[in-house]
Steps between C-alpha positions, in 0.01 A plus 500: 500500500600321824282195426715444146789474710713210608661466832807502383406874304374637817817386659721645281303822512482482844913473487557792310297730772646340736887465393621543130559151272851591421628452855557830553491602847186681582436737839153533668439771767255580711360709826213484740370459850500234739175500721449329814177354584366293837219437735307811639760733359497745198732441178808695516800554249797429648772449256542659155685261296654550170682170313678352171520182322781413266419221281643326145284244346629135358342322282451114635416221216426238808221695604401673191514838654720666720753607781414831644882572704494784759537685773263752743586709696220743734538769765278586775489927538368742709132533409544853497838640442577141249828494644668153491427343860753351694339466859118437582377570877889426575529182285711491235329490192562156239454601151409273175799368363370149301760377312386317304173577421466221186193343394449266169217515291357246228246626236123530727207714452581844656217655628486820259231798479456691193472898609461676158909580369599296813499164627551378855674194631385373829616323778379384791728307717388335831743374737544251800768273587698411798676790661854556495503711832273205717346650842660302708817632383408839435207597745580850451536563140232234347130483522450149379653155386363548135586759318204710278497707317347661160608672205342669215668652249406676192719563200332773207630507185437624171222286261780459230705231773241274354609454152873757500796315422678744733728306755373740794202772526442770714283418825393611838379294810335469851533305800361410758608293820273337781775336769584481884680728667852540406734275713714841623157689645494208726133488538484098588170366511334823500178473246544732176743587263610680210359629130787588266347757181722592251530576153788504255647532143724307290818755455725564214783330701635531869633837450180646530437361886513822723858587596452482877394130431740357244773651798337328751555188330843563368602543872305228658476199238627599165425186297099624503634739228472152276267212409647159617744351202333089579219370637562403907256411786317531719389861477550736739248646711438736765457280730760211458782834426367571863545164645873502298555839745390406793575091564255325725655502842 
């Protein structure tokens, strides 16, 4: 099957697991661990974490594919009691608030694995450029000038995305996240970091995030209720919504 496909039909197959066609705005959640790992030392969870993405899709004729508009936000919890942090070791805890979280996609050959009455769209996504939070400005709360980092995700969804003419299909996903220490652990140059490992679904619409969550945000940011209405850059990350907090000196 995959080998009769175009680009372009994985991409638009890929869209509706990801988003839905119609511009609709679609809600991804999901909840894991975050393990640390470094030198001599054993792996240990130290966060929970639990997060939602908002997005809409728009069509764009100049690329021949399209604008994926959104937002993310994440929360780092008690590992045991998966209580909302707010202080770690007596820092105050910075959680992920990227807005926005866009990205733009023309028609390519997404990786895809057949698995029976599933298929699974991969992606691996290696990372390295120039830091936003330099050492020399930040000694405390970055290990390095580059930033790396890598991220795999995997989104399941039923065989029938292949050939449906439905604008968006049911589907579930996994991630996982190699990166530094966070800026607010302030763990400088120490040698190690951090494997996120979550997994998620695609929900029947926002209502259906967890209460205690969808309060959170209506207290703290309330526009991560909704996808962005335009396209806007650059995105938002953890660490240049850090640097926005705390100004160089």
């Amino acid at each position: 099957m995959t080998t009769e496909l175009t680009p372009a039909e994985l991409l638009q197959a890929f869209a509706r697991t990801r988003a839905s066609l119609d511009g609709a705005e679609v809600t991804y959640r999901w909840t894991g661990d975050v393990h640390s790992w470094a030198p001599g030392e054993p792996y240990r969870r130290v966060f929970g974490f639990e997060g939602l993405n908002v997005a809409r899709l728009v069509a764009d004729e100049e690329l021949g594919g399209y604008q994926l508009l959104s937002r993310e936000a994440a929360f780092y919890l008690d590992p045991v009691t998966r209580e909302i942090l707010e202080t770690w070791q007596d820092k105050p805890v910075v959680h992920v608030w990227n807005d926005p979280a866009n990205q733009k996609w023309r028609p390519f050959p997404v990786p895809l694995t057949e698995l029976g009455d599933q298929v699974c769209f991969s992606l691996e996504i290696p990372l390295a450029y120039p830091s936003p939070l330099p050492v020399a400005e930040y000694p405390a709360q970055s290990a390095d000038d580059t930033y790396r980092a890598l991220e795999l995700f995997q989104f399941f969804a039923p065989a029938a995305t292949l050939t449906t003419d439905a604008v968006s299909v049911p589907a579930t996903m996994s991630w996982t996240r190699m990166s530094p220490w966070l800026p607010w652990m302030e763990q400088g140059q120490r040698p190690g970091g951090l494997t996120f490992h979550c997994r998620g679904r695609k929900l029947d619409s926002y209502a259906q995030v967890p209460e205690r969550t969808r309060a959170y945000i209506a207290e703290k940011q309330p526009e991560f209720a909704h996808a962005p209405e335009k396209w806007s850059e650059p995105n938002e990350t953890s660490w240049t919504y850090f640097r926005k907090l705390f100004p160089p000196r």
